[in-house]
C-alpha positions in Angstrom: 20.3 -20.0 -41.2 23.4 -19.2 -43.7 21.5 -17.7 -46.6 24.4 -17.1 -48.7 25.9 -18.4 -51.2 29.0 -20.0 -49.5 30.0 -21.5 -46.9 30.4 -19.3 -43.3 32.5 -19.8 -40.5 30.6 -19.4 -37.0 32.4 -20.8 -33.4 35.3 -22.0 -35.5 32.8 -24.3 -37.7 32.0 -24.2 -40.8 28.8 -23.9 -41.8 27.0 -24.9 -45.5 24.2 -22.8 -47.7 21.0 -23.7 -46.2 22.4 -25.0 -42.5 21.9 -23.1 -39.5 24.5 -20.7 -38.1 23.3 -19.8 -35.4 20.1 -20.6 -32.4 19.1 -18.4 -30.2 16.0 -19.1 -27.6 13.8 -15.7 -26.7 13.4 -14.7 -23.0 10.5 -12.4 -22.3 9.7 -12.1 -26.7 13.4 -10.9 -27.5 16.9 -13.1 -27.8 20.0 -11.4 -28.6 23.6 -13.0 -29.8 26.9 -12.0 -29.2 28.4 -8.8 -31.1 31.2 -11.0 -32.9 28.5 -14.5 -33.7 28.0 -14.7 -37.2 31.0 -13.2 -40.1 30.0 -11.3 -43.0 27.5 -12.9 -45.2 23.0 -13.1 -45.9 21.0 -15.1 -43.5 17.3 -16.1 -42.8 15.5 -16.2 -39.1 13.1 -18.9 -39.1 11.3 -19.6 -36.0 12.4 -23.8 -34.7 9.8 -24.1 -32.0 6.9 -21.5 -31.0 6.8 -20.0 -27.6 3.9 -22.1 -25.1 0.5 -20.6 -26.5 1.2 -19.2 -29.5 1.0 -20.7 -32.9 4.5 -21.9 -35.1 4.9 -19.5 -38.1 6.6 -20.5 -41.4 7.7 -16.8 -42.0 11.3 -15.9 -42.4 13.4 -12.7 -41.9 16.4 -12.0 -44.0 19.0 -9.7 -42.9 23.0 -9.6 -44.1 26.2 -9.0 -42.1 28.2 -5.9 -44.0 30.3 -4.2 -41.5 32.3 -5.4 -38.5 30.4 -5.1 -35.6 27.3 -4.3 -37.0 24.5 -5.0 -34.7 21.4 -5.9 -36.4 17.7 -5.4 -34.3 15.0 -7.1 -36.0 11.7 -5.3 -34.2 9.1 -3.6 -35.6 7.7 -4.6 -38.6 10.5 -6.8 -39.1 9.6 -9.1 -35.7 8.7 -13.1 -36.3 5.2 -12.3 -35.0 3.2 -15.1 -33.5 -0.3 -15.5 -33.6 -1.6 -16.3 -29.7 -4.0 -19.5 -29.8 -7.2 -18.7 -29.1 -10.4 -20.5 -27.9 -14.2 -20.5 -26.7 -16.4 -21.1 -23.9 -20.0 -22.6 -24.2 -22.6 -23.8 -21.6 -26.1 -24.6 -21.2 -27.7 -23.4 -18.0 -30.7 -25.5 -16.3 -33.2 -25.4 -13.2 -32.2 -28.0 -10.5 -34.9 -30.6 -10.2 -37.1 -30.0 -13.5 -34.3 -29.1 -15.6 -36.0 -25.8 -17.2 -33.4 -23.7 -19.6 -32.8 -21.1 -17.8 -32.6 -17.6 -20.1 -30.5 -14.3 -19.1 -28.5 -15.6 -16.5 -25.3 -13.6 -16.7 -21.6 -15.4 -16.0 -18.7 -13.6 -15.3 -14.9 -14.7 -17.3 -11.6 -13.6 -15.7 -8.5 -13.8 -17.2 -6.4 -15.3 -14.4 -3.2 -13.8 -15.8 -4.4 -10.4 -16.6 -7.2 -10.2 -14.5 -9.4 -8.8 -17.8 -13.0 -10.0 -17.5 -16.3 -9.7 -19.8 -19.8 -11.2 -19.3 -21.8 -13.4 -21.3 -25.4 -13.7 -20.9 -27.4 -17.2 -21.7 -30.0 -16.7 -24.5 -34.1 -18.3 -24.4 -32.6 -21.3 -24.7 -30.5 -21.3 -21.5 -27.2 -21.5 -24.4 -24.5 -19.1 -23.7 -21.4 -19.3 -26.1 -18.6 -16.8 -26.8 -18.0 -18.5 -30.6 -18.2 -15.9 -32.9 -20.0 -18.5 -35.1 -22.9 -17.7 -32.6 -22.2 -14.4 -31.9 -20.3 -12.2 -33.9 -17.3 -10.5 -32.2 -17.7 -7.6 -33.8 -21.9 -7.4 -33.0 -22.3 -5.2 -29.6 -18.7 -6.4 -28.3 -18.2 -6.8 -24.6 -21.6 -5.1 -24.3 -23.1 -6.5 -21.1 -19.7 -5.9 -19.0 -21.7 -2.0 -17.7 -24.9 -3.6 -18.0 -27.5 -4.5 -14.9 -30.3 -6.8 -14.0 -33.2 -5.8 -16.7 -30.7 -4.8 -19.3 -28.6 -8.2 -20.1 -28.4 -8.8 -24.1 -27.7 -12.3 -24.7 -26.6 -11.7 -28.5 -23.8 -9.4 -27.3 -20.6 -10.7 -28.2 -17.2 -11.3 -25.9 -13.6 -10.4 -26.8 -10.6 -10.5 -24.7 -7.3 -8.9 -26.0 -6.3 -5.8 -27.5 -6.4 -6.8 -30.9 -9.7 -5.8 -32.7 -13.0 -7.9 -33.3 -12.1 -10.8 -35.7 -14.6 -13.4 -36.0 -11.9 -15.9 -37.8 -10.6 -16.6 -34.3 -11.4 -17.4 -31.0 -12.5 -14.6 -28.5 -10.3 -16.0 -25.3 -6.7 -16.0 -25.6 -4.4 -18.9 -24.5 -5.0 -19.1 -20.5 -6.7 -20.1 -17.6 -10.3 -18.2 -16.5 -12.7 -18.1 -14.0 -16.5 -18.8 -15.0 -18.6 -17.1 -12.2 -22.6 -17.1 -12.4 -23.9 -13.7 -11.2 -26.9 -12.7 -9.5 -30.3 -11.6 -11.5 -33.6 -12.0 -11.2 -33.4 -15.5 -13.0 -31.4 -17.2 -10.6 -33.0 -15.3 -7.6 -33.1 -18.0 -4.5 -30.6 -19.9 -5.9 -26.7 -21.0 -4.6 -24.6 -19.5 -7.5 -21.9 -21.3 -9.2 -18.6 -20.1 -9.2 -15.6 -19.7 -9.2 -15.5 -22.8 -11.8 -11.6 -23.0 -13.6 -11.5 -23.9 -17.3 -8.1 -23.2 -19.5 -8.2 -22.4 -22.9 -5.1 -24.2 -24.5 -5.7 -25.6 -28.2 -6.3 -22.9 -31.0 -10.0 -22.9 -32.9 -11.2 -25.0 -30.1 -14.8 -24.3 -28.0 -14.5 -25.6 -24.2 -17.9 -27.4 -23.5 -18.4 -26.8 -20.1 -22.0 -29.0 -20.3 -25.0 -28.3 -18.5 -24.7 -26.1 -15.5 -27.2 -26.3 -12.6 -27.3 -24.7 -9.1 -29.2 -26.0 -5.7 -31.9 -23.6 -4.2 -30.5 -21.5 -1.4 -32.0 -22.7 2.0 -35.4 -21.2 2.3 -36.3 -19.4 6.0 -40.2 -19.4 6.7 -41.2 -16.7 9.5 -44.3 -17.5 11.3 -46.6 -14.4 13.2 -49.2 -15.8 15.0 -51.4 -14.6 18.5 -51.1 -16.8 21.3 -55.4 -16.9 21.0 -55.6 -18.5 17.2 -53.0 -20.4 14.6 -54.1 -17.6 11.8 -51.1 -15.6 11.1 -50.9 -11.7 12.6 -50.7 -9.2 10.0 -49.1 -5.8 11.2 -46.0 -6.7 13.1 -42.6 -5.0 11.7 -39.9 -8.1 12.1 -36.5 -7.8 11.7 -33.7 -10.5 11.4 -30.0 -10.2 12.4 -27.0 -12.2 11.9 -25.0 -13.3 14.3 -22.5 -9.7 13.4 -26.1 -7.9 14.7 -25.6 -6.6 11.2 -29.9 -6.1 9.7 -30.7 -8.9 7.4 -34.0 -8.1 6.6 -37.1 -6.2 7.8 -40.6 -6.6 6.8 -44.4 -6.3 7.8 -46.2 -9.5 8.6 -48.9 -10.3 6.1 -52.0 -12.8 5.9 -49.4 -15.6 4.7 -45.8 -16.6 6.5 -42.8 -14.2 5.1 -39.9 -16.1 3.3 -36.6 -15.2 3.5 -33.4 -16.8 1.7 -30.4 -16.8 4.5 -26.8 -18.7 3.9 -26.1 -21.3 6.9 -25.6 -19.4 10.1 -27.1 -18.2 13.2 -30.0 -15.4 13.5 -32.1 -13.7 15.4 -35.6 -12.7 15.0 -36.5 -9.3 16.5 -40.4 -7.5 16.4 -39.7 -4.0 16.5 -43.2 -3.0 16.1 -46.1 -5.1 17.6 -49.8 -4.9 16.0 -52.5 -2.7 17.8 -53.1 -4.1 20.9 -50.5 -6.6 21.7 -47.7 -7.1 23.3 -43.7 -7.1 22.1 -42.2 -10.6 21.7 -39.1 -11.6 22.9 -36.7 -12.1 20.4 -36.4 -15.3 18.7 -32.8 -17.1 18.3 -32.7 -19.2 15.1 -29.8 -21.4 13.1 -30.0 -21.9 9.4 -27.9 -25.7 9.2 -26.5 -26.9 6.5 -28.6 -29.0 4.3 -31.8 -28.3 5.8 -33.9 -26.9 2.5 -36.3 -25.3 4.9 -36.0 -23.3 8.6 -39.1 -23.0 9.8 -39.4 -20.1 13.0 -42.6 -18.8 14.7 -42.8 -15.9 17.0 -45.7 -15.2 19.2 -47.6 -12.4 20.2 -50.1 -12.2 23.4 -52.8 -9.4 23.8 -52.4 -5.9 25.5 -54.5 -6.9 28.9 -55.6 -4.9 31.7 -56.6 -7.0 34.9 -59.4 -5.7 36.8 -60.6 -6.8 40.2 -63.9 -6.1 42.4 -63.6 -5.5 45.9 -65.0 -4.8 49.6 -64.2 -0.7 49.5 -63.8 -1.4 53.7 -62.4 -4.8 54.0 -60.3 -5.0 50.3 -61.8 -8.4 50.4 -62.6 -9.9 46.6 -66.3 -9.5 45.7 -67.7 -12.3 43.1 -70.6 -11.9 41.4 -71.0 -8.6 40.0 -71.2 -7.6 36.1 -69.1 -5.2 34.9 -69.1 -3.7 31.4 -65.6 -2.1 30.1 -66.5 1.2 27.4 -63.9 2.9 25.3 -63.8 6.8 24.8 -66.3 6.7 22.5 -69.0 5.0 24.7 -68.7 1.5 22.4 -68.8 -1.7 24.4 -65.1 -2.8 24.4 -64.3 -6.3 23.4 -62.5 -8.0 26.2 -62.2 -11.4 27.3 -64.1 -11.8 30.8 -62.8 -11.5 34.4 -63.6 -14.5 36.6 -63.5 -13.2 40.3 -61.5 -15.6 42.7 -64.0 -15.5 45.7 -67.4 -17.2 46.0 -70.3 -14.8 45.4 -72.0 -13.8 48.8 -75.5 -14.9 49.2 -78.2 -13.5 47.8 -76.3 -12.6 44.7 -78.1 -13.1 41.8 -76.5 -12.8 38.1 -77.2 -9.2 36.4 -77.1 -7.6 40.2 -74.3 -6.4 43.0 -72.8 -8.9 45.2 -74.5 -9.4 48.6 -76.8 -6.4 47.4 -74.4 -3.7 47.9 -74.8 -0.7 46.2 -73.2 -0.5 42.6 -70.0 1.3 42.2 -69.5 4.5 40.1 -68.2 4.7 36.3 -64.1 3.8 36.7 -62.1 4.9 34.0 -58.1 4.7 32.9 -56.1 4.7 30.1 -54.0 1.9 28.3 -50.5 3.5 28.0 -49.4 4.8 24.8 -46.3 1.8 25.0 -49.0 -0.6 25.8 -50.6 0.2 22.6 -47.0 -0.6 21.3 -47.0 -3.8 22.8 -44.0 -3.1 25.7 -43.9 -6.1 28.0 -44.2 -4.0 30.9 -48.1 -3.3 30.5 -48.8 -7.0 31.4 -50.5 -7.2 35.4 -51.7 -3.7 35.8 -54.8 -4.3 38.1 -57.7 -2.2 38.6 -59.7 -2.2 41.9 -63.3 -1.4 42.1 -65.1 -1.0 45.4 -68.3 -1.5 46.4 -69.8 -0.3 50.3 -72.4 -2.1 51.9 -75.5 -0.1 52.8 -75.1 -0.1 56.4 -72.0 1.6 55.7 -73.5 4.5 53.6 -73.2 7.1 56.3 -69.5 7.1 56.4 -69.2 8.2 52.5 -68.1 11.8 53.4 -65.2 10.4 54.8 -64.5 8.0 51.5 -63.8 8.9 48.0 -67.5 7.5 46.8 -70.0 9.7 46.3 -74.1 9.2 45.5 -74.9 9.6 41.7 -78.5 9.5 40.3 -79.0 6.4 38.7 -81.7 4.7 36.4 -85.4 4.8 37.3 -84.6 6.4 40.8 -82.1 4.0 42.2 -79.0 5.0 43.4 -75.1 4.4 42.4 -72.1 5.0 43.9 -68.9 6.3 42.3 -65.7 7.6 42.7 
């Protein structure tokens, strides 16, 4: 604007006191005019229109043309400054279905232009706000951006920018963020929110974003039962794997069924380690669908067995009838379930004595297999004979692996 006193002559036109001379637009903050624009003379910069998020100013900048030629650089201290607009965010965070506040959940903002991000942190109340009417910029400023689950301070404030704390304006600068919820103990289960896009665009303004709630992750309940009872099988070390083979989880089965939280997708359930004295499962192939607010899987174990049979030592034939007792190392009565022999029992046999009044057998003893303690698969079937001669057959024990022992009140046994 001609400042001066007279009248100037710019582009061959005449130009009054008080008229403008001269307008330049700014590319990138600075504008520039040709060496030879504007004659001798006094003139005023006043900013027309202010750049898109910034705030108009009514200052002015006086300079004066003295020399021909004379370049003048208005920088520095002598800049039109503009004031960026400036804005807030508040929410209110809730639980899905009963609409509890929800206290210390922390959300993430991003600046999507500079890619500068803070955290804000909802107080007892479920409110989060980054208004310095609720919490001072200047009180613990950008505090929670280092800190972790435990250790979120809801009355730490937020500031973006390089400018210092000033709690006359608005902590997020003209621009578009992302809002994303992070994980803590608080929303634990839960599907996150985020990325949600708000844009700060009028000055002094706080962007209600309303009440924010999030649907409960679907829930995975693991069942380890026995095949002999619907009581679950404590003991068992259970793995599950994603569909990568990448370990999801591992765990020991309890007294109740294990919960797991696991995003849509196909699994599998492995047993690494069965419980004393059963068998390892096969692994279990599971899909978490979409929707479905509970997956429900059951693995089973069966018992570590050993099959034994009693037979003819000279024919091999089944015997029926006789009543065997199975001891551990220690001499304690084992528990087992009981062995039903396939054949009839030969005459004369009576319960509590030897089929067909053969002679009784000899002690037998084996040992379960350190993997069948384990539970491998390969333990189920092993058979154990036991033979019993008949009496008319007794000579011809020199030339069989059973041999006479003494046995209660005088009678005799045979054995191995």
């Amino acid at each position: 604007m001609n400042a001066s006193a007279n009248p100037v002559l710019v582009g061959g036109e005449e130009v009054s006191p008080g008229e403008v001379a001269l307008t330049l637009e700014t590319e990138g903050g600075a504008a520039e005019s040709a060496p030879d624009a504007l004659p001798y003379g006094d003139y005023l910069v006043r900013e027309a229109e202010a750049p898109e998020g910034y705030l108009g100013t009514d200052a002015e900048v006086p300079f004066s043309i003295e020399e021909d030629g004379e370049m003048v650089e208005l920088t520095g201290e002598r800049a039109v400054a503009n004031q960026v607009k400036r804005g807030d965010l508040e929410l209110v965070k809730v639980s899905d279905g009963d609409l509890s506040r929800m206290a210390g959940v922390p959300f993430r903002i991003t600046s999507a232009t500079t890619g500068e991000s803070h955290v804000v942190v909802t107080d007892g109340n479920g409110y989060a706000s980054t208004a310095a009417s609720w919490s001072p910029h200047t009180a613990s400023t950008n505090a929670n951006d280092q800190a972790a689950d435990g250790s979120w301070d809801a009355s730490a404030s937020v500031r973006f920018g390089a400018s210092g704390p000033d709690d006359s304006k608005g902590a997020l600068p003209y621009d578009t963020y992302e809002l994303e919820e992070l994980p803590c103990g608080a929303n634990e289960g839960k599907q996150l929110l985020g990325p949600i896009e708000v844009r700060v665009y009028r000055d002094g303004v706080t962007v209600d974003l309303g009440t924010l709630t999030n649907d409960d992750l679907p829930r995975t309940v693991v069942s380890k039962k026995s095949v002999t009872g619907e009581d679950e099988l404590p003991g068992a070390t259970l793995r599950v794997y994603d569909a990568d083979g990448e370990l999801v989880e591992e765990w020991v089965s309890g007294e109740e069924p294990h919960e797991l939280t696991l995003l849509p997708g196909a699994y599998t359930l492995h047993e690494e380690l069965a419980p004393e004295g059963y068998l390892v499962a096969s692994d279990v192939e599971f899909e978490v669908a979409e929707g479905v607010p509970v997956t429900k899987v059951e693995m089973v174990d069966e018992p570590t067995r050993v099959e034994a049979g009693k037979v003819d030592a000279a024919t091999g034939e089944p015997l029926a009838g006789a009543t065997m007792q199975v001891v551990d190392a220690e001499g304690e009565t084992a528990e087992v379930q009981a062995v039903t022999m396939a054949d009839e029992a030969l005459p004369g046999t009576a319960p509590g004595t030897t089929p067909g009044g053969l002679p009784q057998t000899g002690d037998w003893s084996w040992v379960v297999p350190a993997a069948c303690a384990a539970g491998a698969v390969a333990c189920v079937g092993g058979a154990i004979a036991l033979g019993s001669r008949r009496r008319a057959e007794a000579g011809a024990a020199a030339r069989s692996t059973l041999r006479p022992k003494a046995g209660a009140k005088g009678a005799r046994r045979w054995g191995p």
